[in-house]
N, C-alpha and C positions, 0 to 999 in steps of 0.2 A: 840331726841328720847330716849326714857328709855332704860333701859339695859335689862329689864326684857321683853320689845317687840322685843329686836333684839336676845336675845337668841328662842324667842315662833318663832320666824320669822326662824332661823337658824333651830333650832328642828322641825318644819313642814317642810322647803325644805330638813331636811336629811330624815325624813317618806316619803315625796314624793317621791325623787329619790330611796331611800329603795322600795317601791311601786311597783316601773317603773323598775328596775331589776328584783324584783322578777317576774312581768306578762313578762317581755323578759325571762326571765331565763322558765318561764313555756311555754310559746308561742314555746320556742325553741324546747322543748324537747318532746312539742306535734308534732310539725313538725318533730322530729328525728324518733320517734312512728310511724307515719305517712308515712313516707320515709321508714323504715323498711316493715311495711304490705305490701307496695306496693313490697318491693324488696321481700317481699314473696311471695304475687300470682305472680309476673313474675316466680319465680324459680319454682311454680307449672304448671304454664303456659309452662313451659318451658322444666319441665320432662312432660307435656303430650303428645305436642306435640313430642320431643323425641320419646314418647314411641310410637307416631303413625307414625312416620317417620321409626322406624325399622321394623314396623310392613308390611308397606307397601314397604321397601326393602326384607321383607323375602318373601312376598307375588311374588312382580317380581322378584326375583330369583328363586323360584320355578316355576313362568311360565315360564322362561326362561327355568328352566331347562326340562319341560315339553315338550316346542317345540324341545329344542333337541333330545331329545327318540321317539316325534312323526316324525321328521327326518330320526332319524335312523334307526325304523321303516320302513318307506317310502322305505328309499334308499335300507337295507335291501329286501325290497317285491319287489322290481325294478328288483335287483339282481338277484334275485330268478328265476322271471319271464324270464329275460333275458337269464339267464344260460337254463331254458326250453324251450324256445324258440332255444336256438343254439342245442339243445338236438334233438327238435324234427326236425330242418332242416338237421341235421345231419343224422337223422334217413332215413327220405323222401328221402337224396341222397344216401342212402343205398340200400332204396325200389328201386330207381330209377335204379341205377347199377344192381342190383338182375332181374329187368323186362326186361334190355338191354342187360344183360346177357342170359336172359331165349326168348327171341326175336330172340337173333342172333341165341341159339340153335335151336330155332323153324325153320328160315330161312335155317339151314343148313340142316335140316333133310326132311324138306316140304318147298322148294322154294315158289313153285305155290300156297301155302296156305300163305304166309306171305303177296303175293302180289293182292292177292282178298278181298281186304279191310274188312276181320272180324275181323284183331288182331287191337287193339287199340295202338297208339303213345303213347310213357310218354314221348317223348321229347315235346311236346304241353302244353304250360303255363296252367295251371290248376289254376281255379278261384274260391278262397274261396265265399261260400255262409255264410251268416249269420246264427250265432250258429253252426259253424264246431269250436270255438274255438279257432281260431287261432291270434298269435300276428298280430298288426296293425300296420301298420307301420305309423310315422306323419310326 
């Protein structure tokens, strides 16, 4: 073989392999391109959902904190009722003493009128009617 085909033979396998680097060398760096965009919409993917992930922890935190106050509220109004509730049994045994008191008077001054059945007992359970307002017991 001539020397002058083994150089044309040498000189085209070094432009081929020259070729064949350069399209790896570009292939690569379109894939690094490529690998990058992606790693950008994750990182945008990634602050939105973040941003909707706080969004929906500040939202149930403020329910949370909403059912609290409607709580305390409640237990509040509970209170309240309660405390007038013992206000007004307290009162009722006030009335009561006051009527036991003004009974025995009665008995002592007018026997024979205590005992002809016009004066009314308040020792006799008295039974709320509906719309006297009064607490219910459960």
């Amino acid at each position: 073989m001539e020397t002058w085909v083994i150089i044309l033979i040498v000189v085209v396998a070094i432009v081929v392999l020259l070729a064949l680097a350069f399209a790896l060398s570009k292939r690569s760096k379109v894939s690094k391109l490529r690998n990058r965009e992606q790693a950008r919409e994750h990182l945008q993917e990634a602050q939105i959902r973040g941003a909707q992930a706080e969004k929906e922890q500040a939202l149930a935190e403020e329910q949370a904190a909403r059912a609290r106050r409607e709580r305390a509220e409640v237990e509040e109004r509970t209170r309240i009722a309660e405390q007038e509730a013992r206000e007004r049994a307290a009162r009722a045994g006030e009335a009561r003493s006051e009527a036991d008191q003004l009974r025995a008077k009665a008995e002592k001054l007018a026997p024979d009128l205590a005992h002809d059945g016009q004066t009314q007992r308040t020792d006799v359970p008295h039974t709320e009617h509906p719309g006297d307002g009064g607490a219910t017991r459960r």
